[in-house]
C-alpha positions as CSV (number, residue, x, y, z in Angstrom):
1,X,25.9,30.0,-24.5
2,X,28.8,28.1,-25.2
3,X,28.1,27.6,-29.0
4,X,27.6,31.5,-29.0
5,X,30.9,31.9,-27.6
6,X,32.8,29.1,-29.8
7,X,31.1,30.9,-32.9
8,X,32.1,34.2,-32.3
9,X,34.0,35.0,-29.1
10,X,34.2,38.7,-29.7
11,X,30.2,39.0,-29.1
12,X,29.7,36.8,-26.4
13,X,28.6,38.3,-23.3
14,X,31.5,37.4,-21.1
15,X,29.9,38.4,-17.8
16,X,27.0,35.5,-18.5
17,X,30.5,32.9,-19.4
18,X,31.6,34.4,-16.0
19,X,28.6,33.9,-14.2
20,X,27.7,30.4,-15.8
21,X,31.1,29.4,-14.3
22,X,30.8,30.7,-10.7
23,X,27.7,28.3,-10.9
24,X,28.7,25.3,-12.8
25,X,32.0,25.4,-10.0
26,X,29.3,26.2,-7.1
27,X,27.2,22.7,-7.8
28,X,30.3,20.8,-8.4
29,X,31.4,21.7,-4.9
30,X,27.5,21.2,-4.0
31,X,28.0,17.6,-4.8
32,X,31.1,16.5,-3.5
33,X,30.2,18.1,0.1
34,X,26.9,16.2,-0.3
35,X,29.1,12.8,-1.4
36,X,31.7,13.4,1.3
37,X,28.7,13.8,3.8
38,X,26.6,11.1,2.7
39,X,29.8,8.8,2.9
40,X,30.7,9.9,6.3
41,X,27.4,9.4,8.0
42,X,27.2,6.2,6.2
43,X,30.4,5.0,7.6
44,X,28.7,5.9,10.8
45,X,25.7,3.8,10.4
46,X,27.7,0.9,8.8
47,X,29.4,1.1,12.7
48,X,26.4,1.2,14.7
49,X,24.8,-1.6,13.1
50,X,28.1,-3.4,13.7
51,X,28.0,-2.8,17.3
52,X,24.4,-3.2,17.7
53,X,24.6,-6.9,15.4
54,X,26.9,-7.6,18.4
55,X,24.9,-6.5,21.0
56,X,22.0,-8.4,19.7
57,X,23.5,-12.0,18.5
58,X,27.3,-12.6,20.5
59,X,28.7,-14.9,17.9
60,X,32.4,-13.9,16.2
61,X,32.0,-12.0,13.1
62,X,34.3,-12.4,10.5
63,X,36.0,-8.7,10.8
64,X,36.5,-6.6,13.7
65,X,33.9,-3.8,13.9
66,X,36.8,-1.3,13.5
67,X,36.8,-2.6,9.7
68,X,33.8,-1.3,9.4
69,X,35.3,2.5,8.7
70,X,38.8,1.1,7.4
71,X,37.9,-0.9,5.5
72,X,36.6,1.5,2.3
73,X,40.2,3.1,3.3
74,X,42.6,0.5,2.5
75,X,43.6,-0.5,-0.6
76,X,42.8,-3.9,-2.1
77,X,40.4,-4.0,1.1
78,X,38.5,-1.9,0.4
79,X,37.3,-4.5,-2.4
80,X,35.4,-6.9,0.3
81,X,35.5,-6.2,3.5
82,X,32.7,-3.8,3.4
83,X,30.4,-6.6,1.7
84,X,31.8,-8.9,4.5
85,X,30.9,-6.8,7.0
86,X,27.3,-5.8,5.6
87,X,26.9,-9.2,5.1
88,X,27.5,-10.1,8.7
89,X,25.4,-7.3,10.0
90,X,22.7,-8.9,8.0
91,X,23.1,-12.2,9.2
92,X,23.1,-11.6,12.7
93,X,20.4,-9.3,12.6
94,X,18.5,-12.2,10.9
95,X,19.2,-14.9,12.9
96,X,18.7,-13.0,15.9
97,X,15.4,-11.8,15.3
98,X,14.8,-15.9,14.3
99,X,15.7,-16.4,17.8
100,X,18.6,-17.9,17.7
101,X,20.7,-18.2,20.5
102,X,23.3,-20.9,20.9
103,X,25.7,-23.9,19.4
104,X,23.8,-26.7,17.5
105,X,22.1,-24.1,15.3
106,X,23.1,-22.6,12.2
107,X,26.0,-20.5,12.9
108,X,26.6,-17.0,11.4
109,X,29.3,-18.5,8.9
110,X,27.0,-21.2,7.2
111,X,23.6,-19.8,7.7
112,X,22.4,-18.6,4.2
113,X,23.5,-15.0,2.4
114,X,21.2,-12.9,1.3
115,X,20.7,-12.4,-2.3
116,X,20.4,-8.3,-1.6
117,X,23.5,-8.0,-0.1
118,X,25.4,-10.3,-2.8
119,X,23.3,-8.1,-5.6
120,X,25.1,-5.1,-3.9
């Protein structure tokens, strides 16, 4: 269509341009309510697994859980807090499912990363 309309614009049926247009603007707007959605209710989860990391292992994690939704907002933040906080959230969830529960054990700062979340 759009070679058809470069090569001679006289001939080109203007209601298929039109039409190819309405949809070409329709998925674009398709995709960024599907991006700003998909961001939002990740934000979400990113939250509740903060909280629920808490809940689950009660040792200090490096960021507060409000960093959890501010920090993809601030700027020059945004560049690791997120992976701090994922990182946490994995950690704890970890070591408490390993059962660990006190001082004298590997504590959430220098038990070991995981490679999945320092690929990401």
């Amino acid at each position: 269509m759009l070679s058809a309309l470069i090569d001679s614009p006289d001939t080109a049926d203007m209601g298929a341009v039109d039409a190819n247009d309405r949809l070409y603007g329709m998925s674009g707007l398709a995709q960024t309510l599907s991006y700003v959605v998909t961001a939002v209710l990740f934000v979400l989860w990113l939250l509740r697994a903060c909280s629920n990391a808490e809940a689950m292992l009660p040792v200090p994690h490096r960021r507060h859980a409000a960093w959890a939704v501010f920090g993809w907002v601030v700027p020059i933040v945004h560049l690791w807090y997120p992976k701090q906080i994922v990182d946490d959230v994995w950690t704890t969830s970890r070591l408490g499912a390993a059962g660990f529960r006190g001082p004298g054990h590997a504590t959430l700062h220098t038990a070991r990363r995981a490679g999945l979340v320092r690929a990401w």
